[in-house]
C-alpha positions in Angstrom: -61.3 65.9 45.8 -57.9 66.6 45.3 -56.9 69.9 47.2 -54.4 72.0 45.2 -52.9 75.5 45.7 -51.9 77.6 43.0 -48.4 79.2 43.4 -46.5 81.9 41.1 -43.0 79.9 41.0 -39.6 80.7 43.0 -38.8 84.4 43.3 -41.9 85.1 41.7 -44.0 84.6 44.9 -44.9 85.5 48.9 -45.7 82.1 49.9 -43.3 79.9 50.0 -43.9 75.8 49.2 -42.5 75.5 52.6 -45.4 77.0 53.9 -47.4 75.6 51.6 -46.4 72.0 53.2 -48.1 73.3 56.4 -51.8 73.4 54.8 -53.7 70.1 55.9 -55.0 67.7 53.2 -52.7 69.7 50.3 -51.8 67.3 47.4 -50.6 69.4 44.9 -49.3 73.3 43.6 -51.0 74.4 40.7 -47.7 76.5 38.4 -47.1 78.1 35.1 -43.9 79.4 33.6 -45.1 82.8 34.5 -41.7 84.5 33.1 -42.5 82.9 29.8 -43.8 85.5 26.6 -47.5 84.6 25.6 -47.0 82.3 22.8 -43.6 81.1 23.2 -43.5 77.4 23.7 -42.2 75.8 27.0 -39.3 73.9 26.5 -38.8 70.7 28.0 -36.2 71.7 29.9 -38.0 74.7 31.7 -40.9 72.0 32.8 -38.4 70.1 34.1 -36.6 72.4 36.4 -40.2 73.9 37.8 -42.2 69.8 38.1 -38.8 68.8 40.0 -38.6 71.7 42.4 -42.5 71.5 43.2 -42.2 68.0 43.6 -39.3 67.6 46.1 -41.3 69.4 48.8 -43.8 66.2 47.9 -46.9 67.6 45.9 -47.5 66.4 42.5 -47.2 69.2 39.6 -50.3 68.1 37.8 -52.1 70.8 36.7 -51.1 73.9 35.1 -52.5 77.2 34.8 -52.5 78.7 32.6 -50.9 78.2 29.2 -51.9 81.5 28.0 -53.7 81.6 24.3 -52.0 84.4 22.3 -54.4 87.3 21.2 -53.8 86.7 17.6 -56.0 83.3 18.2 -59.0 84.9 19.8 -58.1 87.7 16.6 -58.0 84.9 14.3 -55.3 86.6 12.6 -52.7 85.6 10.2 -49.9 84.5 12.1 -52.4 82.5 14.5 -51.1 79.1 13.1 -47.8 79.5 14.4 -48.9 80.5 18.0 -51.5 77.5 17.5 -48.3 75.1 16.5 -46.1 76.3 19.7 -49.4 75.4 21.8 -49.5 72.5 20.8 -45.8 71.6 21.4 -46.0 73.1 25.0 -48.9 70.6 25.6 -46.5 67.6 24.1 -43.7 69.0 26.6 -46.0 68.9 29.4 -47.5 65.8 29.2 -43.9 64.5 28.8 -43.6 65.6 32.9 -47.1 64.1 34.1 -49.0 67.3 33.7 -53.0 66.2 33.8 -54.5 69.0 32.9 -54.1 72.7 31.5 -56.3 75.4 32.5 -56.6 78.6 30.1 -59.4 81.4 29.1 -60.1 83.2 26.0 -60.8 86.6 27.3 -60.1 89.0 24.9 -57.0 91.6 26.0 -57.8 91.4 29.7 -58.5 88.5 32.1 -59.6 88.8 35.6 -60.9 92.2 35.9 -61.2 94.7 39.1 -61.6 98.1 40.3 -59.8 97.8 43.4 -56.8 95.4 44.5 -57.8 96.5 48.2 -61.0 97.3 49.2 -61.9 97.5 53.2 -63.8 95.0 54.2 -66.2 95.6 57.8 -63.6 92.9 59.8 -60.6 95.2 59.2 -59.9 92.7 55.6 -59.0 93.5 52.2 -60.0 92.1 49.0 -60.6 92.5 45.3 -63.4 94.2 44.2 -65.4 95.3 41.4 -67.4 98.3 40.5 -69.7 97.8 37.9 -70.7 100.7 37.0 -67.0 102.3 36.9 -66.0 100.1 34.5 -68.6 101.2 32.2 -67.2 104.9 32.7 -63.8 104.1 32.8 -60.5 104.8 30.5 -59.3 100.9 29.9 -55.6 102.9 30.4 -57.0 104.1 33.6 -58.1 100.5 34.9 -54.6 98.9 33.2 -52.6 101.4 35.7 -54.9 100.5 38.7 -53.7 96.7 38.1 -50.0 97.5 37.2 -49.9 99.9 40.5 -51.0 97.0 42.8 -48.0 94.7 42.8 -44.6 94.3 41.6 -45.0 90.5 41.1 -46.5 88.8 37.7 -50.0 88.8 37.3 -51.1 86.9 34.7 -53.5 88.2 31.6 -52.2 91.8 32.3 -48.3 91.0 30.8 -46.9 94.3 30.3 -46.4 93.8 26.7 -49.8 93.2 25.9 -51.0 96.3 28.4 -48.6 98.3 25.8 -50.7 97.2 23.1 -54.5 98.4 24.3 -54.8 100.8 22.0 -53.5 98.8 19.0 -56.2 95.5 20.3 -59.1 97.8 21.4 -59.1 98.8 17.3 -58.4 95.1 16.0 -61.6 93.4 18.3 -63.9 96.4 16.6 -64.0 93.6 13.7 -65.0 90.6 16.4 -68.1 90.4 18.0 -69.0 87.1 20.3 -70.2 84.8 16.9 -66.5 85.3 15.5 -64.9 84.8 18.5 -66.7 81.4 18.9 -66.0 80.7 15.6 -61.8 81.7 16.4 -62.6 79.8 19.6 -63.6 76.6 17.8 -60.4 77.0 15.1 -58.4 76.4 18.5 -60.2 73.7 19.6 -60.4 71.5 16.9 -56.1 72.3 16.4 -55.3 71.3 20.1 -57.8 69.0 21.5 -56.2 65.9 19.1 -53.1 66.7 20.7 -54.1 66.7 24.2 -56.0 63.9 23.7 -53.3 61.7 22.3 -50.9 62.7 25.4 -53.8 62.4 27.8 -54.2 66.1 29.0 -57.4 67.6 29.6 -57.9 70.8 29.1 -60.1 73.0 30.9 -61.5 76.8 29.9 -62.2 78.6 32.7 -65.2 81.3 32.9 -65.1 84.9 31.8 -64.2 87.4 34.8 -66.7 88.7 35.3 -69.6 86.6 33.0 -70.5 89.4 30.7 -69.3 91.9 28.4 -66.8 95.3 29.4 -65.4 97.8 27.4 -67.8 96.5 24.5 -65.6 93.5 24.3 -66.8 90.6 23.6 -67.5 87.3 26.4 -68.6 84.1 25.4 -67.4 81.8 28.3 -70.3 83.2 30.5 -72.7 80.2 31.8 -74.4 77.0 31.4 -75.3 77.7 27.7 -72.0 78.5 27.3 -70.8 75.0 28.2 -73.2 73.6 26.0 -71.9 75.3 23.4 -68.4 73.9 24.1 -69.7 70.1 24.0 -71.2 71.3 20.5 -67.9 72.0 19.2 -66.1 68.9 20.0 -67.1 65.9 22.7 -63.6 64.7 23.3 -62.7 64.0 26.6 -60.3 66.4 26.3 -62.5 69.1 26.0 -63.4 70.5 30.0 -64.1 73.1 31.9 -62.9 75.3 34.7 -65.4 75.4 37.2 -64.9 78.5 38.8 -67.5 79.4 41.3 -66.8 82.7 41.7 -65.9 84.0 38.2 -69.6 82.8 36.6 -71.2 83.1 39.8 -70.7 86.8 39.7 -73.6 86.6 37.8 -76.8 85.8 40.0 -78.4 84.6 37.1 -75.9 81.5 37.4 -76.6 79.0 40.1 -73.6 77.3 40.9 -74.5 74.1 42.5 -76.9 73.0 39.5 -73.6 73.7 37.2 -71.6 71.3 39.4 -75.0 68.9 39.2 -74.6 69.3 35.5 -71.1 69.9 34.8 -68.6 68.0 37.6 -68.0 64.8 35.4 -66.7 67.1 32.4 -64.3 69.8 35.2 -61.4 68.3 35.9 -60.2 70.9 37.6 -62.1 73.8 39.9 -61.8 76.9 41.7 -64.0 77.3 44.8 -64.8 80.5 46.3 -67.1 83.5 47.2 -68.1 86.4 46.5 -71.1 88.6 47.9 -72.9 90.3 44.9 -74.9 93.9 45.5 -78.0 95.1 44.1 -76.6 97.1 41.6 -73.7 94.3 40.4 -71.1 95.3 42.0 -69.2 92.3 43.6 -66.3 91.6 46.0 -64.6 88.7 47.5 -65.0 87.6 50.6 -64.0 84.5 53.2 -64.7 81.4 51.3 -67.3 80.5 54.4 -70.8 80.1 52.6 -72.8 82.7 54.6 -70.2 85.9 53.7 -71.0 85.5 50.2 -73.9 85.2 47.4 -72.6 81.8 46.5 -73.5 78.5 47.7 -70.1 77.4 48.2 -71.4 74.3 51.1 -74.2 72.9 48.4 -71.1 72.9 45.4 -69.3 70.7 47.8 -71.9 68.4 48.6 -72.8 68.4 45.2 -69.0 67.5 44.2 -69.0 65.2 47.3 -72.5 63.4 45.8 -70.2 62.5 43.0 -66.9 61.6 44.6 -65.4 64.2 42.7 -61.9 63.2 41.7 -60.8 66.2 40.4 -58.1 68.9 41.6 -59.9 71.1 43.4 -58.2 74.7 44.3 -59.2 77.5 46.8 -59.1 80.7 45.0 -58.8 85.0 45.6 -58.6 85.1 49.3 -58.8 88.3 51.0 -55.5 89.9 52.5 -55.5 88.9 56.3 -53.9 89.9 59.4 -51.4 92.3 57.6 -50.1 90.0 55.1 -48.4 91.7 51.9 -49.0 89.8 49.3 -49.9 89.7 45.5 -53.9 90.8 45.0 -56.2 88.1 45.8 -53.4 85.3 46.2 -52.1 85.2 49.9 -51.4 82.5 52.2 -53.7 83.1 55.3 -57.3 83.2 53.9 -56.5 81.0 51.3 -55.4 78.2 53.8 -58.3 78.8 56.0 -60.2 78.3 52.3 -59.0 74.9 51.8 -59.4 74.2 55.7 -63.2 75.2 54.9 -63.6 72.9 52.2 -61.9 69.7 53.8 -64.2 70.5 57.0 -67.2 70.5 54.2 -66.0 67.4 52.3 -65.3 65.6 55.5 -68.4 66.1 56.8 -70.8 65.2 53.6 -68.6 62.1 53.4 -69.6 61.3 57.2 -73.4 62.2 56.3 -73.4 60.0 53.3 -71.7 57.0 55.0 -74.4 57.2 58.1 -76.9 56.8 55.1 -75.2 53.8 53.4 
């Protein structure tokens, strides 16, 4: 397991790598060009400033997320060659500086989605939180200002450009229901995956947020059928996942530990966290410690651990803690005691499993 933490870049971020340093058992930052315009490729020289910065304070830069897919691509739109052909040279530059792997989504117009940035938890806590029910009465406009309102910082899948556009995209996915966005899906696939596969990348889709439709829009990237699905389209090695515990297990309906049974060996990269799920589906994050939550976050590790799971491993949304201000969901303090949770996990399986051998 190779414990990662995902950072916003230089100016662009609270924590500091500094800090960062100071987490126990922490290989690696997880970055993007977050500055960069959706579709524009990342020039070489743009990597190189970012890899070299992250890599003086000693972590490696391998894994980047996310390289975001321009909506004309889910649209399948005209001009969705061009945004394919500056993918695919961003994945060239990257593997040029070591990068490993490449996480990305193909959510249509939004990504991550909430109705609160800070919602009161019973120990005095904040966290992200979502209202199901809301969001199926809700003005999209209404839900984009909630998001813009709750930071000044970057927050990736709601660029400011695009949230100009809602209007514009709501009326253009009218003509794309989850069959053609497979099918747009797929297009991409079979354009990109030679490429990463030549220059050794892997890339890695992560789940829908949350697993099912909103706003009528269509979700594809929603569970174990899902997956199998994605091994339909192409079987390169190139072709993973994003195993994101608490994005698909939002929906109880997905049990987590039987995905990393089935799926570990084809995730090369993996958010672990938790969320505790209410009767009537609304959700919100809690402490990554198993019994806050609905997921099973101590059998995915043992799971993972059964394994020897080699891939990057990342704690994900913490809750705001002990009056930190911070950028929704992505703190320093609960996200540090998240990857202190899961080396006390791993550690512990791996001390079980040797008293077996």
């Amino acid at each position: 397991m190779n414990i990662t933490f995902r950072w916003y870049g230089k100016n662009n971020d609270t924590v500091t790598l500094k800090q960062v340093k100071q987490i126990p058992g922490t290989k690696g930052i997880v970055w993007a060009l977050h500055q960069k315009p959706v579709g524009e490729v990342w020039e070489k020289d743009e990597i190189k400033s970012e890899v070299d910065y992250i890599e003086s304070f000693g972590f490696h830069a391998d894994v980047v997320e996310s390289v975001n897919v321009h909506e004309a691509i889910k649209l399948g739109n005209s001009d969705r060659d061009q945004y394919i052909e500056n993918y695919k040279k961003t994945i060239r530059n990257l593997a040029e500086f070591g990068v490993k792997v490449i996480c990305y989504n193909f959510m249509p117009i939004f990504d991550w989605t909430r109705t609160e940035m800070f919602h009161p938890l019973e120990d005095g806590s904040t966290a992200l939180f979502f209202e199901k029910s809301k969001v199926e009465n809700l003005d999209p406009q209404e839900l984009v200002k909630t998001v813009s309102d709750a930071s000044d910082l970057t927050l990736p899948g709601w660029e400011p450009e695009k949230m100009a556009r809602i209007a514009e995209l709501f009326d253009a996915y009218k003509e794309v229901d989850e069959e053609k966005l497979w099918e747009n899906l797929a297009y991409f696939l079979n354009e990109i995956l030679p490429v990463a596969e030549s220059v050794g990348i892997k890339m890695a889709i992560h789940p829908d947020d949350p697993p099912y439709s909103i706003f009528g829009l269509p979700r594809i990237i929603t569970g174990e059928a899902s997956y199998e699905k994605l091994i339909e389209i192409s079987d390169s090695p190139s072709n993973g996942f994003t195993m994101c515990t608490g994005s698909m297990g939002a929906n109880p309906d997905n049990d987590m530990v039987q995905v990393a049974r089935k799926y570990a060996s084809r995730s090369p990269f993996s958010h672990i966290r938790n969320v505790k799920i209410y009767d009537n589906g609304d959700f919100v994050e809690t402490s990554h410690y198993t019994s806050d939550g609905s997921i099973d976050v101590k059998g995915v590790v043992q799971e993972l651990q059964k394994q020897n799971y080699d891939g990057y491993v990342r704690p994900d949304h913490g809750r705001h803690i002990w009056g930190e201000v911070c950028r929704p969901g992505y703190g320093l303090y609960d996200r540090a005691l998240g990857i202190m949770y899961l080396n006390g996990l791993w550690d512990a399986f791996e001390m079980k499993k040797g008293d077996v051998e």
